[in-house]
C-alpha positions as CSV (number, residue, x, y, z in Angstrom):
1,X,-20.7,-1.0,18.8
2,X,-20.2,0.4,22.1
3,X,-20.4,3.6,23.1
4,X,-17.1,3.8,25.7
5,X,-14.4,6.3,24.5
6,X,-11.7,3.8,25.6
7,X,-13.4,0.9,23.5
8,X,-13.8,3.0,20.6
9,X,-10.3,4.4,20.8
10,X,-8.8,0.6,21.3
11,X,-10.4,-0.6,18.3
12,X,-9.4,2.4,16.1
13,X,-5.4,2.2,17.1
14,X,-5.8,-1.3,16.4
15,X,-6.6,-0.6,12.6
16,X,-4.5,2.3,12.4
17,X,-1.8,0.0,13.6
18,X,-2.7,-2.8,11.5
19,X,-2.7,-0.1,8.5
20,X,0.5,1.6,9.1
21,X,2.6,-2.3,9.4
22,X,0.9,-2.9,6.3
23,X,2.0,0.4,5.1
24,X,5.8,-0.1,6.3
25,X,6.0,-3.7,4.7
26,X,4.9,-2.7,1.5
27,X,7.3,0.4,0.9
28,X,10.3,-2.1,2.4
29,X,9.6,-4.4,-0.3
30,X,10.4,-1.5,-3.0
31,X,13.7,-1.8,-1.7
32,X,14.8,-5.7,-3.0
33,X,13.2,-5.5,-6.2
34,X,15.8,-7.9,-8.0
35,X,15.7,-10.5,-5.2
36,X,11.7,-11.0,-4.9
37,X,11.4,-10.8,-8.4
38,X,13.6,-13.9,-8.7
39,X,11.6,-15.2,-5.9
40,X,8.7,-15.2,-8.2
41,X,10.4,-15.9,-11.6
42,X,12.7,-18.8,-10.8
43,X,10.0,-20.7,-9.6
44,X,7.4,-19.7,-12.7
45,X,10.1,-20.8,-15.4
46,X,11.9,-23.9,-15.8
47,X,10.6,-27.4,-16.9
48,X,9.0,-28.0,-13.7
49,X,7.2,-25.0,-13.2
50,X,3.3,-25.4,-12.9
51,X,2.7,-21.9,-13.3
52,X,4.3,-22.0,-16.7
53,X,1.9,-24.9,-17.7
54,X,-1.1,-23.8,-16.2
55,X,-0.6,-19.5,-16.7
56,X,2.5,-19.2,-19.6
57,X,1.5,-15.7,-19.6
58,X,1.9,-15.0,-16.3
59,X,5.3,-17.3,-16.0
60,X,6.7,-15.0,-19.0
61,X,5.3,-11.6,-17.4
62,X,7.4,-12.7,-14.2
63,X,10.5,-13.5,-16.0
64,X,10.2,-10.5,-18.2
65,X,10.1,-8.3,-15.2
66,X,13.1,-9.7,-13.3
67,X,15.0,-10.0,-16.3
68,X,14.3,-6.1,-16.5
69,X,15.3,-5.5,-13.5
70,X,18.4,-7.6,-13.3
71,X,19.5,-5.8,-17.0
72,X,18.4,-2.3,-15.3
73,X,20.3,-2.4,-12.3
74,X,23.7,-4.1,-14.3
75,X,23.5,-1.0,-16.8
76,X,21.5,2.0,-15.2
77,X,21.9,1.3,-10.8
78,X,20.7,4.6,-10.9
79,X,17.1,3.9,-11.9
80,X,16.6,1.9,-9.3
81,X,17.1,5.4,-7.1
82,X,13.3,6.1,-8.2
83,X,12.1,2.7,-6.1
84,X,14.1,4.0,-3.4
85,X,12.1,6.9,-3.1
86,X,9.0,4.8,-3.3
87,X,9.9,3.0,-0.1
88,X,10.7,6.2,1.5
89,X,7.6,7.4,0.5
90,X,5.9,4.9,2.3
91,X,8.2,5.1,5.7
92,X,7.2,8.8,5.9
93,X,3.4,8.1,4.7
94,X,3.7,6.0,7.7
95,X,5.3,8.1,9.8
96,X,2.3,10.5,9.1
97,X,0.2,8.0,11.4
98,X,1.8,8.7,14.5
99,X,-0.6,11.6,14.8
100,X,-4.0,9.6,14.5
101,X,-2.4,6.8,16.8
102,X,-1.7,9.1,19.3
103,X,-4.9,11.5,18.5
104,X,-7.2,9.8,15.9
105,X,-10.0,12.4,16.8
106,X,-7.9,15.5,16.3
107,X,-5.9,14.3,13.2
108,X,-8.7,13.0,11.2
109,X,-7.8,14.9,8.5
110,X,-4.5,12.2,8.2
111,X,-7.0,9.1,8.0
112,X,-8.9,11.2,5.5
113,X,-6.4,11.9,3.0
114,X,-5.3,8.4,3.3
115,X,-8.4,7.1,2.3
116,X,-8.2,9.7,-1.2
117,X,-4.9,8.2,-1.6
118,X,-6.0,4.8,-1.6
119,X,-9.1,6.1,-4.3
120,X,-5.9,7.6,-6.3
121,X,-4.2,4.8,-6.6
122,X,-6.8,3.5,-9.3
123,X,-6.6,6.3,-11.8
124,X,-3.0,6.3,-11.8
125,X,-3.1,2.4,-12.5
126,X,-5.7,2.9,-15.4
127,X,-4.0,5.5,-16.9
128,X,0.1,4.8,-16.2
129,X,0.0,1.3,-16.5
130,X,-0.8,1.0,-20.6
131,X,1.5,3.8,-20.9
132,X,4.1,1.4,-19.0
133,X,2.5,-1.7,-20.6
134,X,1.8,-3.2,-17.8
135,X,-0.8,-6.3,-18.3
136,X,-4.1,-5.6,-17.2
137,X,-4.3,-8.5,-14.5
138,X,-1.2,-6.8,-13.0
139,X,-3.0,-3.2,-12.9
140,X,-5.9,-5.0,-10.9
141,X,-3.2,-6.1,-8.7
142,X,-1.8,-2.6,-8.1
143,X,-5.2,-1.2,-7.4
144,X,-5.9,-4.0,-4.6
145,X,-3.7,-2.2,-3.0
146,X,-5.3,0.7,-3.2
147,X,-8.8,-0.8,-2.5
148,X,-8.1,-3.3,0.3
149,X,-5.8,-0.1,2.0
150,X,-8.9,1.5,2.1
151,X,-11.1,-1.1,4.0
152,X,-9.2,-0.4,7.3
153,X,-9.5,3.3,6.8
154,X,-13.3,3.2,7.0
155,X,-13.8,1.3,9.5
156,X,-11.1,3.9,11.9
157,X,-13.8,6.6,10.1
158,X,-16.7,5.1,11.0
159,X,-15.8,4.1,14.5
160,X,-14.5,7.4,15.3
161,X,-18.0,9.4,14.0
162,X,-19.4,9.3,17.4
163,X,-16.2,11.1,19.3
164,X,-15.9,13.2,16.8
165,X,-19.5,14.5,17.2
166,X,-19.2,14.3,20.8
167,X,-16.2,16.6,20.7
168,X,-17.6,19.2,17.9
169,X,-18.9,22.2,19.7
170,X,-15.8,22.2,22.0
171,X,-13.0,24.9,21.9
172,X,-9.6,23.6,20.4
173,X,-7.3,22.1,22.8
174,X,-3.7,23.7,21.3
């Protein structure tokens, strides 16, 4: 890699950016649960579906979900009002990064407690998800998430290691 600050620093926003989208478009999706899961279940049920021929476990997971949803938010709206929060979770997560983008040196600490929240994410899926009852294949899902979130992390880490130690030494700049 070279050595040049201003490379190092390009490359590094560029992940932090690419992290942070992927960030915002996951916690937006929390908000239209009913909608994409009927993008996913129409599609897997019906007579012509081939993911009911080929995966029937996975066609009746899908419909089982949206019809959960759909029967949710007729009877208890309010529920939903817990996704909600998820997405907002994410927005402010994301927010978060404006610190690293504009300083990844300084705010380190940000990028680093991102990357134990990706690692938390697969506890919480091996321990909540049987207690939801949520299929194993799905759990693996929810911890890609976690995993593949974590991928762009390092790399910001590892780029920054040599402005980090090229800056340690120095007073604070407040």
């Amino acid at each position: 890699m070279d050595g040049d600050p201003a490379v190092i620093l390009r490359k590094v926003r560029r992940w932090l950016w690419f992290f942070l989208v992927c960030l915002v478009l996951s916690g937006l999706t929390a908000f239209p649960l009913e909608t994409e899961t009927g993008w996913l279940a129409d599609p897997a049920s019906g007579p012509a579906a081939p993911l009911a021929d080929h995966f029937p476990a996975a066609a009746a997971w899908l419909d089982r979900v949206h019809t959960g949803i759909v029967e949710t938010n007729r009877h208890y709206p309010f529920l939903a009002y817990g996704t909600d929060w998820l997405a907002f979770a994410h927005l402010v997560i994301a927010a978060a990064f404006w610190g690293p983008l504009k300083d990844p040196v300084r705010n380190i600490w940000v990028i680093r407690w991102a990357v134990l929240a990706c690692g938390a994410v697969i506890p919480l899926a091996l321990i909540c998800g049987p207690l939801r009852g949520i299929p194993l294949v799905w759990r693996f899902i929810d911890m890609s998430f976690g995993v593949f979130g974590v991928i762009p992390l390092l790399i910001v880490l590892r780029a920054l290691r040599p402005l980090e130690r090229s800056l340690q030494g120095r007073p604070a700049v407040n």
